[in-house]
C-alpha positions in Angstrom: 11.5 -11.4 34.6 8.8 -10.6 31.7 10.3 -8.5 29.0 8.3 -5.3 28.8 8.0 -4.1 24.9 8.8 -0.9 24.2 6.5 1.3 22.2 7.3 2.4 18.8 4.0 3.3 16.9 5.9 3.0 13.7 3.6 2.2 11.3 0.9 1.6 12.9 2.5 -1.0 14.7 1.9 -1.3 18.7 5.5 -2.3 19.9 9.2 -2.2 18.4 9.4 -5.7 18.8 6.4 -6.0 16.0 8.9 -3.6 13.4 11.6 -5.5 13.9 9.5 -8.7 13.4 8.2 -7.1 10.6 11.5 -6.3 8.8 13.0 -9.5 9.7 9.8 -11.0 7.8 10.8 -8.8 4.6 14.3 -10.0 4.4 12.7 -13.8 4.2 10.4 -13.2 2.3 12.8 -11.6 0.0 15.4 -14.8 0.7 12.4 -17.1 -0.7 12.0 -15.1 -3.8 15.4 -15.4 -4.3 15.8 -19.2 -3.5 12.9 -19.1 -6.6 14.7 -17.5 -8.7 17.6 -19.9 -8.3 15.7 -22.9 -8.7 13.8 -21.5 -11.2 17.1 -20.8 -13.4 18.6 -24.8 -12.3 15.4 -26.0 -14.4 15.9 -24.2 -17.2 19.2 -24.6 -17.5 19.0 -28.5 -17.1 18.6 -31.6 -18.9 18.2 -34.3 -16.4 14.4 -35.0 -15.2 15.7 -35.7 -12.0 17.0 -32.8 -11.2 14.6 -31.0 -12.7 11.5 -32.9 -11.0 13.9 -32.3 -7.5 14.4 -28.9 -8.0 10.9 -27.9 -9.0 9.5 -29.9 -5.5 11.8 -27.4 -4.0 11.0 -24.5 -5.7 7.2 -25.0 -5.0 8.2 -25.5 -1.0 9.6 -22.1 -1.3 6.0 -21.1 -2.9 4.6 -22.2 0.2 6.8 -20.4 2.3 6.0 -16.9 0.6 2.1 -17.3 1.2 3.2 -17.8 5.1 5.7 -14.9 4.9 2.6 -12.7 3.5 0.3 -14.2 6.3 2.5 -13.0 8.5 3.1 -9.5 7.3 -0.8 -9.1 7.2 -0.9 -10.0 10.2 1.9 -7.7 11.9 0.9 -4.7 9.5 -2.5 -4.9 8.2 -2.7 -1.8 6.3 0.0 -4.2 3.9 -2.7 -6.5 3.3 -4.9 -3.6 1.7 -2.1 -1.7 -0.3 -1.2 -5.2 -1.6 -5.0 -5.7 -2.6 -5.6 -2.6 -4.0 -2.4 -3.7 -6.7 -3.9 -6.6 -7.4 -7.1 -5.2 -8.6 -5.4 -2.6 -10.6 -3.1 -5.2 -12.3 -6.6 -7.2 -13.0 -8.3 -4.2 -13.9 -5.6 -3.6 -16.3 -5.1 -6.9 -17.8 -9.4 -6.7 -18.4 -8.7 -3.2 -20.2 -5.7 -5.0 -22.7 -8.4 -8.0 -23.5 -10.0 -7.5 -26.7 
């Protein structure tokens, strides 16, 4: 039996399927900034290039994984995709206006 979705609007988003898919894609995106942050703090904290050179392969994986976690948010909400475009050209816009 096909699974009918069932309509939410929410958002702008056709079906309640795509809001939960949305908000499950915010709490992994948030779980790969975290694992970042993690990694990020085992490299500064340690002496051994191993380790270090392991745990920075990692950490740039996890990289990868937030670009996809974007892509999909863009594509579940688009109206994301502008809001987080619109920051970036008021953080470059203000990073022109501090150069001398």
């Amino acid at each position: 039996m096909k699974k009918e979705k069932a309509s939410a609007n929410i958002f702008g988003l056709s079906h309640l399927e795509d809001f939960e898919d949305l908000q499950k894609a915010r709490k992994d995106l948030i779980g790969e900034l975290d694992a970042i942050l993690g990694y990020d703090y085992h490299i500064h904290e340690s002496y051994n290039d191993v380790a270090i050179a392991t745990w920075e392969d990692i950490r740039d994986e996890e990289l990868v994984h937030v670009g996809e976690l974007l892509g999909l948010l863009f594509y579940l909400a688009p109206y994301q995709e502008t809001l987080v475009n619109q920051g970036m050209r008021e953080f470059q816009k203000r990073l022109e206006e501090m150069e001398y």
